[in-house]
C-alpha positions, 0 to 999 in steps of 0.5 A, spaced: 500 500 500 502 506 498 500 512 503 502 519 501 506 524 505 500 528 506 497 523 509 503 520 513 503 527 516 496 528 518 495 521 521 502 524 525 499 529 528 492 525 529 496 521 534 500 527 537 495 530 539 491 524 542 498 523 546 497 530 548 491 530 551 491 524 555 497 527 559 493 533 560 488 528 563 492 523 567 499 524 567 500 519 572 496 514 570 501 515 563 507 514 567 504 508 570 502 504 563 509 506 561 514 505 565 515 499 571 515 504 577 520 504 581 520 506 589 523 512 588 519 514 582 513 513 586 514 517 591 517 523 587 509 522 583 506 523 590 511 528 592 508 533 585 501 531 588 501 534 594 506 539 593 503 541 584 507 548 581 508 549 575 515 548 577 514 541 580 511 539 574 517 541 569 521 537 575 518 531 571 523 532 565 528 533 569 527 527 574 527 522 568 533 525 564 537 524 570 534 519 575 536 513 575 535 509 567 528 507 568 525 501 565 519 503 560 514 497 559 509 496 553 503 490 552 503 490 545 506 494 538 507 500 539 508 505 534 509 513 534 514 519 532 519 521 537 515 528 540 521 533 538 519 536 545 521 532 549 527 532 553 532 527 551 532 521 557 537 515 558 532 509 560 532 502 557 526 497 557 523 490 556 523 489 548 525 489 542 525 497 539 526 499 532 528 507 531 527 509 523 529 517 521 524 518 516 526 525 514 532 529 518 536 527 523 538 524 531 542 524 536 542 516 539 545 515 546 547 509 549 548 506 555 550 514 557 551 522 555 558 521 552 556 515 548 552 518 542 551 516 535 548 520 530 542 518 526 543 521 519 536 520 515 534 513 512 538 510 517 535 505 522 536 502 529 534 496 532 536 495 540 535 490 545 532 490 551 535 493 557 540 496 553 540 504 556 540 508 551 535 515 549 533 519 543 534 526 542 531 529 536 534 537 533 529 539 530 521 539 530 521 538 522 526 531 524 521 525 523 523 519 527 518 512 529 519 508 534 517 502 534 516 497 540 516 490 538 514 485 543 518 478 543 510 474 541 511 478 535 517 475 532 517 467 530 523 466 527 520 459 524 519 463 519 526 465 519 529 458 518 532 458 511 536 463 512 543 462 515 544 463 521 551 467 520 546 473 518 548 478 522 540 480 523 538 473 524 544 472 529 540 479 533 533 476 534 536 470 536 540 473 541 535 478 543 529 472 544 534 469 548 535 471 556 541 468 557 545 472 551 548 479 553 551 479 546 548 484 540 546 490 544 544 494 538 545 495 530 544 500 525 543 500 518 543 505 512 537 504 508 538 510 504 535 507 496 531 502 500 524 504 498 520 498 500 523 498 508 521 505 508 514 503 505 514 497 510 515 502 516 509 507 514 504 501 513 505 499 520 503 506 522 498 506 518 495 500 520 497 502 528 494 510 527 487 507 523 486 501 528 482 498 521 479 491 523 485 486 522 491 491 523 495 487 529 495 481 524 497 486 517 503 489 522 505 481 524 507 482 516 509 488 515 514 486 521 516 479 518 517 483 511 522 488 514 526 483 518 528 479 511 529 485 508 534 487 513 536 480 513 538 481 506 541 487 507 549 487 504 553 488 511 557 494 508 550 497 509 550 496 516 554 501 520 554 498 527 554 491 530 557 492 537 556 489 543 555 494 550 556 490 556 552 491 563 553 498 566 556 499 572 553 502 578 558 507 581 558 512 587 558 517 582 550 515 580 549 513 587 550 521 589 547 524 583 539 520 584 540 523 592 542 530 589 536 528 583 531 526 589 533 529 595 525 532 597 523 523 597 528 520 597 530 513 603 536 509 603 532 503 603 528 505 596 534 506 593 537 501 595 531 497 593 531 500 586 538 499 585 538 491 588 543 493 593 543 490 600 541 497 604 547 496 608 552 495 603 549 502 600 550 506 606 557 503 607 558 505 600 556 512 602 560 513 607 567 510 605 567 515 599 564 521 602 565 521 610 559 522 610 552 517 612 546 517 608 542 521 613 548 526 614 549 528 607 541 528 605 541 533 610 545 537 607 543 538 600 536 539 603 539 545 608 543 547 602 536 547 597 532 551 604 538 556 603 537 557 596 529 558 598 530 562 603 533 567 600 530 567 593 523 566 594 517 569 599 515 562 601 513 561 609 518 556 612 513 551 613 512 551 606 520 551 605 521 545 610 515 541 605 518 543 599 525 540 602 522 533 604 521 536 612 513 534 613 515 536 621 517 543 621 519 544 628 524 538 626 526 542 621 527 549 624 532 544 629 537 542 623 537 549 621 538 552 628 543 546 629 547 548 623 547 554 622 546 557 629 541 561 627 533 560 625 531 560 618 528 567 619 533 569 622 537 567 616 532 569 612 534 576 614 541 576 615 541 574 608 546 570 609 550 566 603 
Protein backbone atom coordinates (compact mmCIF):
# COMPACT_ATOMS: atom_id res chain seq x y z
CA UNK A 1 0.00 0.00 0.00
CA UNK A 2 1.04 3.15 -0.70
CA UNK A 3 0.50 6.02 1.78
CA UNK A 4 1.07 9.72 0.50
CA UNK A 5 3.06 12.05 2.55
CA UNK A 6 0.50 14.23 3.35
CA UNK A 7 -1.44 11.68 4.52
CA UNK A 8 1.69 10.36 6.72
CA UNK A 9 1.64 13.99 8.33
CA UNK A 10 -1.89 14.24 9.34
CA UNK A 11 -2.04 10.87 10.81
CA UNK A 12 1.47 12.05 12.89
CA UNK A 13 -0.35 14.94 14.32
CA UNK A 14 -3.67 12.91 14.78
CA UNK A 15 -1.76 10.74 17.31
CA UNK A 16 0.47 13.70 18.64
CA UNK A 17 -2.47 15.37 19.98
CA UNK A 18 -4.41 12.31 21.47
CA UNK A 19 -0.70 11.84 23.26
CA UNK A 20 -1.08 15.39 24.50
CA UNK A 21 -4.30 15.16 25.75
CA UNK A 22 -4.06 12.12 27.64
CA UNK A 23 -1.07 13.52 29.58
CA UNK A 24 -3.07 16.52 30.29
CA UNK A 25 -5.54 14.15 31.62
CA UNK A 26 -3.53 11.87 33.67
CA UNK A 27 -0.13 12.11 33.71
CA UNK A 28 0.38 9.92 36.39
CA UNK A 29 -1.73 7.30 35.26
CA UNK A 30 0.52 7.61 31.92
CA UNK A 31 3.66 7.19 33.59
CA UNK A 32 2.20 4.01 35.49
CA UNK A 33 1.22 2.33 31.93
CA UNK A 34 4.70 3.41 30.54
CA UNK A 35 7.10 2.93 32.87
CA UNK A 36 7.89 -0.27 35.84
CA UNK A 37 7.76 2.14 38.84
CA UNK A 38 10.48 2.38 40.89
CA UNK A 39 10.35 3.01 44.54
CA UNK A 40 11.69 6.14 44.13
CA UNK A 41 9.70 7.05 41.09
CA UNK A 42 6.73 6.81 43.24
CA UNK A 43 7.40 8.95 45.89
CA UNK A 44 8.82 11.92 43.66
CA UNK A 45 4.82 11.39 41.96
CA UNK A 46 3.49 11.85 45.38
CA UNK A 47 5.82 14.35 46.27
CA UNK A 48 4.21 16.54 42.94
CA UNK A 49 0.81 15.62 44.27
CA UNK A 50 0.85 17.35 47.17
CA UNK A 51 3.05 19.93 46.78
CA UNK A 52 1.71 20.95 42.24
CA UNK A 53 3.88 24.20 40.98
CA UNK A 54 4.37 24.90 37.60
CA UNK A 55 7.97 24.46 38.93
CA UNK A 56 7.22 20.80 40.01
CA UNK A 57 5.58 19.91 37.02
CA UNK A 58 9.00 20.90 34.83
CA UNK A 59 10.73 18.97 37.50
CA UNK A 60 9.34 15.57 35.85
CA UNK A 61 11.62 16.05 32.88
CA UNK A 62 14.48 16.51 34.94
CA UNK A 63 13.87 13.75 37.15
CA UNK A 64 13.70 11.02 34.48
CA UNK A 65 16.71 12.51 32.02
CA UNK A 66 18.93 12.43 35.43
CA UNK A 67 17.28 9.78 37.69
CA UNK A 68 18.40 6.59 37.53
CA UNK A 69 17.82 4.72 33.56
CA UNK A 70 14.05 3.88 34.39
CA UNK A 71 12.50 0.93 32.75
CA UNK A 72 10.00 1.52 30.00
CA UNK A 73 7.15 -1.23 29.55
CA UNK A 74 4.68 -1.92 26.70
CA UNK A 75 1.56 -4.67 26.39
CA UNK A 76 1.56 -4.89 22.80
CA UNK A 77 3.06 -2.99 19.35
CA UNK A 78 3.59 0.14 19.80
CA UNK A 79 4.42 2.79 17.14
CA UNK A 80 4.77 6.93 17.47
CA UNK A 81 7.05 9.54 16.30
CA UNK A 82 9.72 10.60 18.89
CA UNK A 83 7.83 14.00 20.27
CA UNK A 84 10.87 16.69 19.25
CA UNK A 85 9.85 18.37 22.54
CA UNK A 86 10.68 16.17 24.78
CA UNK A 87 13.82 16.13 26.74
CA UNK A 88 16.16 13.59 25.91
CA UNK A 89 16.42 10.79 28.55
CA UNK A 90 18.51 7.58 29.05
CA UNK A 91 16.16 4.69 30.20
CA UNK A 92 16.04 1.24 28.98
CA UNK A 93 13.32 -1.35 28.77
CA UNK A 94 11.53 -4.95 28.02
CA UNK A 95 11.89 -5.33 24.33
CA UNK A 96 12.92 -5.02 21.50
CA UNK A 97 12.70 -1.21 19.89
CA UNK A 98 13.23 0.00 16.43
CA UNK A 99 14.14 3.73 15.86
CA UNK A 100 13.65 4.74 11.79
CA UNK A 101 14.96 8.58 10.75
CA UNK A 102 12.34 9.01 8.40
CA UNK A 103 13.16 12.72 7.45
CA UNK A 104 16.40 14.69 9.33
CA UNK A 105 18.35 13.57 11.75
CA UNK A 106 19.21 12.40 15.51
CA UNK A 107 21.36 12.06 18.21
CA UNK A 108 21.22 8.08 19.69
CA UNK A 109 22.74 7.77 23.37
CA UNK A 110 23.98 4.52 24.55
CA UNK A 111 24.44 3.47 27.92
CA UNK A 112 25.47 7.45 28.52
CA UNK A 113 25.58 11.16 27.76
CA UNK A 114 29.07 10.57 26.31
CA UNK A 115 28.50 7.79 24.32
CA UNK A 116 26.36 9.40 21.13
CA UNK A 117 25.50 8.14 17.71
CA UNK A 118 24.37 10.48 15.34
CA UNK A 119 21.49 9.17 13.03
CA UNK A 120 21.53 10.75 9.90
CA UNK A 121 18.18 10.36 7.52
CA UNK A 122 17.43 6.86 6.01
CA UNK A 123 19.39 5.12 8.88
CA UNK A 124 17.71 2.58 11.28
CA UNK A 125 18.47 1.41 14.91
CA UNK A 126 17.26 -1.72 16.43
CA UNK A 127 18.22 -2.18 20.32
CA UNK A 128 17.85 -4.67 22.54
CA UNK A 129 16.00 -4.57 25.93
CA UNK A 130 17.73 -3.45 28.70
CA UNK A 131 20.04 -1.52 26.98
CA UNK A 132 20.23 2.48 28.50
CA UNK A 133 20.05 4.39 25.67
CA UNK A 134 17.96 7.73 24.79
CA UNK A 135 16.74 9.94 21.91
CA UNK A 136 17.29 13.49 21.08
CA UNK A 137 15.69 14.82 18.11
CA UNK A 138 17.44 18.66 16.90
CA UNK A 139 14.62 19.88 15.06
CA UNK A 140 10.80 19.98 15.13
CA UNK A 141 10.95 19.28 11.30
CA UNK A 142 13.07 15.70 12.07
CA UNK A 143 10.57 12.55 11.87
CA UNK A 144 11.75 9.60 13.65
CA UNK A 145 9.29 6.50 14.69
CA UNK A 146 9.64 4.38 17.20
CA UNK A 147 8.54 1.16 17.09
CA UNK A 148 8.25 -1.22 20.17
CA UNK A 149 8.15 -4.71 19.41
CA UNK A 150 7.03 -7.42 21.92
CA UNK A 151 9.15 -10.61 21.73
CA UNK A 152 5.38 -12.63 20.51
CA UNK A 153 5.59 -10.71 17.82
CA UNK A 154 8.83 -12.47 16.29
CA UNK A 155 8.57 -16.02 15.09
CA UNK A 156 11.77 -16.80 13.88
CA UNK A 157 10.39 -20.23 12.29
CA UNK A 158 9.63 -18.40 9.78
CA UNK A 159 13.36 -17.32 9.51
CA UNK A 160 14.72 -20.97 9.36
CA UNK A 161 16.34 -20.88 5.84
CA UNK A 162 18.26 -18.01 6.16
CA UNK A 163 21.68 -18.82 7.54
CA UNK A 164 22.42 -18.32 10.80
CA UNK A 165 25.74 -16.31 10.08
CA UNK A 166 23.32 -13.32 9.04
CA UNK A 167 24.08 -10.80 11.28
CA UNK A 168 20.50 -9.57 11.55
CA UNK A 169 19.29 -13.18 12.23
CA UNK A 170 22.49 -13.75 14.94
CA UNK A 171 20.46 -10.28 16.63
CA UNK A 172 16.76 -11.86 17.13
CA UNK A 173 18.14 -14.79 18.11
CA UNK A 174 20.10 -13.37 20.81
CA UNK A 175 17.60 -10.66 21.64
CA UNK A 176 14.81 -13.85 22.18
CA UNK A 177 17.34 -15.25 24.48
CA UNK A 178 17.94 -14.04 28.22
CA UNK A 179 20.98 -15.80 28.55
CA UNK A 180 22.67 -13.98 25.63
CA UNK A 181 24.21 -10.47 26.53
CA UNK A 182 25.80 -10.22 23.19
CA UNK A 183 24.01 -7.88 20.24
CA UNK A 184 23.14 -4.69 22.28
CA UNK A 185 22.37 -2.65 19.28
CA UNK A 186 22.63 -2.44 15.14
CA UNK A 187 22.45 0.36 12.77
CA UNK A 188 21.53 0.29 9.39
CA UNK A 189 21.89 2.72 6.31
CA UNK A 190 18.81 2.27 4.22
CA UNK A 191 19.41 5.22 2.00
CA UNK A 192 17.59 3.94 -1.66
CA UNK A 193 15.69 1.17 0.40
CA UNK A 194 12.00 2.45 -0.69
CA UNK A 195 10.40 -0.71 0.49
CA UNK A 196 11.66 -0.63 4.07
CA UNK A 197 10.63 2.85 4.26
CA UNK A 198 7.04 1.86 2.75
CA UNK A 199 7.22 -1.26 5.14
CA UNK A 200 7.90 1.19 8.33
CA UNK A 201 4.92 3.74 7.23
CA UNK A 202 2.29 0.87 6.63
CA UNK A 203 2.79 -0.37 10.26
CA UNK A 204 1.87 3.27 11.37
CA UNK A 205 -0.76 3.42 9.36
CA UNK A 206 -2.20 0.38 10.29
CA UNK A 207 -1.19 1.17 14.07
CA UNK A 208 -2.89 5.10 13.96
CA UNK A 209 -6.27 3.91 11.95
CA UNK A 210 -6.55 0.78 14.18
CA UNK A 211 -8.94 -0.61 10.88
CA UNK A 212 -10.01 -4.36 11.64
CA UNK A 213 -7.47 -6.69 11.01
CA UNK A 214 -4.33 -4.40 11.92
CA UNK A 215 -2.23 -6.49 14.59
CA UNK A 216 -2.08 -9.42 12.04
CA UNK A 217 -1.08 -6.55 8.90
CA UNK A 218 1.72 -5.27 11.20
CA UNK A 219 2.94 -9.06 12.13
CA UNK A 220 3.54 -8.88 8.30
CA UNK A 221 4.78 -5.97 7.76
CA UNK A 222 7.34 -6.74 10.73
CA UNK A 223 8.15 -10.15 9.13
CA UNK A 224 8.72 -8.06 5.77
CA UNK A 225 11.06 -5.98 7.14
CA UNK A 226 13.20 -8.38 9.11
CA UNK A 227 14.04 -10.39 5.75
CA UNK A 228 14.86 -7.47 4.25
CA UNK A 229 17.23 -6.17 6.94
CA UNK A 230 18.33 -9.97 6.79
CA UNK A 231 19.22 -9.24 3.22
CA UNK A 232 20.96 -6.27 3.98
CA UNK A 233 24.95 -6.12 2.25
CA UNK A 234 26.87 -5.87 5.97
CA UNK A 235 28.67 -2.74 4.16
CA UNK A 236 25.41 -1.48 4.54
CA UNK A 237 25.13 -1.81 8.29
CA UNK A 238 27.37 0.64 10.05
CA UNK A 239 27.40 -0.84 13.65
CA UNK A 240 27.02 -4.20 15.24
CA UNK A 241 28.65 -3.83 18.68
CA UNK A 242 28.47 -5.31 21.77
CA UNK A 243 27.80 -3.00 25.09
CA UNK A 244 28.46 -4.67 28.42
CA UNK A 245 26.29 -4.10 31.66
CA UNK A 246 26.74 -0.59 33.21
CA UNK A 247 28.24 -0.48 36.30
CA UNK A 248 26.79 1.08 39.31
CA UNK A 249 29.26 3.75 40.85
CA UNK A 250 29.48 6.12 43.61
CA UNK A 251 29.04 8.86 41.04
CA UNK A 252 25.24 7.63 40.18
CA UNK A 253 24.58 6.89 43.87
CA UNK A 254 25.20 10.89 44.64
CA UNK A 255 23.83 12.28 41.53
CA UNK A 256 19.92 10.16 42.33
CA UNK A 257 20.26 11.73 46.15
CA UNK A 258 21.13 15.20 44.55
CA UNK A 259 18.40 14.47 41.99
CA UNK A 260 15.66 13.20 44.54
CA UNK A 261 16.59 14.62 48.00
CA UNK A 262 12.80 16.03 48.71
CA UNK A 263 11.52 12.00 48.89
CA UNK A 264 14.36 10.02 48.70
CA UNK A 265 15.14 6.99 51.85
CA UNK A 266 18.15 4.60 51.71
CA UNK A 267 16.16 2.00 51.52
CA UNK A 268 14.26 2.90 48.15
CA UNK A 269 17.19 3.17 46.71
CA UNK A 270 18.79 0.60 47.97
CA UNK A 271 15.78 -1.23 46.58
CA UNK A 272 15.90 0.25 43.20
CA UNK A 273 19.40 -0.23 42.84
CA UNK A 274 19.38 -4.04 44.16
CA UNK A 275 21.56 -3.03 46.83
CA UNK A 276 21.69 -4.52 50.30
CA UNK A 277 20.61 -1.44 52.47
CA UNK A 278 23.89 -1.96 54.49
CA UNK A 279 26.01 -2.26 51.80
CA UNK A 280 24.62 1.02 50.33
CA UNK A 281 25.20 3.16 53.16
CA UNK A 282 28.78 1.60 53.80
CA UNK A 283 29.21 2.63 50.23
CA UNK A 284 28.36 6.01 51.33
CA UNK A 285 30.14 6.68 53.96
CA UNK A 286 33.81 5.24 52.79
CA UNK A 287 33.71 7.58 49.67
CA UNK A 288 32.30 10.78 51.30
CA UNK A 289 32.89 10.82 55.13
CA UNK A 290 29.52 11.08 55.28
CA UNK A 291 26.44 8.78 56.13
CA UNK A 292 23.43 8.90 54.02
CA UNK A 293 21.37 10.75 56.73
CA UNK A 294 24.18 13.40 57.10
CA UNK A 295 24.86 14.14 53.85
CA UNK A 296 20.98 14.13 52.91
CA UNK A 297 20.73 16.56 55.31
CA UNK A 298 23.00 18.75 53.70
CA UNK A 299 21.89 19.09 50.26
CA UNK A 300 18.36 19.88 51.92
CA UNK A 301 19.86 22.75 54.22
CA UNK A 302 21.65 23.53 51.22
CA UNK A 303 18.11 23.72 48.87
CA UNK A 304 16.49 25.59 52.01
CA UNK A 305 19.23 28.18 51.91
CA UNK A 306 18.61 28.93 48.07
CA UNK A 307 14.72 29.33 49.29
CA UNK A 308 15.11 31.50 51.94
CA UNK A 309 16.87 33.96 50.08
CA UNK A 310 15.16 33.77 46.71
CA UNK A 311 11.62 33.23 47.04
CA UNK A 312 9.00 34.62 49.81
CA UNK A 313 7.66 31.39 50.82
CA UNK A 314 6.70 30.73 54.65
CA UNK A 315 9.39 28.42 56.40
CA UNK A 316 6.67 25.57 56.53
CA UNK A 317 6.24 25.81 53.00
CA UNK A 318 10.37 25.51 52.53
CA UNK A 319 10.64 22.78 55.33
CA UNK A 320 7.87 20.61 52.75
CA UNK A 321 9.36 21.76 49.97
CA UNK A 322 12.85 20.07 51.08
CA UNK A 323 11.47 16.80 52.41
CA UNK A 324 10.60 18.08 56.18
CA UNK A 325 6.79 17.26 56.90
CA UNK A 326 7.66 18.25 60.68
CA UNK A 327 8.56 21.57 60.79
CA UNK A 328 9.74 22.14 64.11
CA UNK A 329 12.02 19.42 63.19
CA UNK A 330 13.28 21.06 60.55
CA UNK A 331 13.53 24.53 62.47
CA UNK A 332 16.13 22.49 64.80
CA UNK A 333 18.67 21.05 61.74
CA UNK A 334 18.80 24.72 60.78
CA UNK A 335 19.43 26.04 64.09
CA UNK A 336 21.67 23.29 64.84
CA UNK A 337 23.68 24.02 61.64
CA UNK A 338 23.82 27.17 61.12
CA UNK A 339 23.48 28.56 64.66
CA UNK A 340 20.53 30.67 63.97
CA UNK A 341 16.59 30.03 62.72
CA UNK A 342 15.63 30.18 59.22
CA UNK A 343 14.14 33.75 59.71
CA UNK A 344 16.95 34.97 61.33
CA UNK A 345 18.62 33.56 58.47
CA UNK A 346 16.45 34.77 56.04
CA UNK A 347 17.01 38.24 57.36
CA UNK A 348 20.71 38.32 57.79
CA UNK A 349 20.93 37.35 54.20
CA UNK A 350 23.32 35.12 54.66
CA UNK A 351 25.21 33.31 51.67
Amino acid sequence: MYIREEELLDLIHQQEEEIRNKLKTNIQQVLDEEFIMNNIFLKFLDYIKRYHTERDTMDIKEFVKNSVAPVKKIKDFDISRQDSTTVMYLHKHTYIEIDYVYKGSCNYYINSEENVLHLKEKELCIVNQNVVHGIETLSEEDIVFKCMIPFDYIEMDQFKEINQDVLMKKFLMHALNENMTKASFIVFDLKGKDIIDALICNMFYEYVKNNIGWGGAVKNFLSLLFINLMRMKESDIRMFKEIEKENLNITKILNSIQKNYQYITLKDMAEDLHFHENYLSRMIKQNTKQTFRDLLCQIRLKEAENLLLHTDLSVTEIAARVGYNKPNYFFKLFKDHYGITPIEFRTSGMV
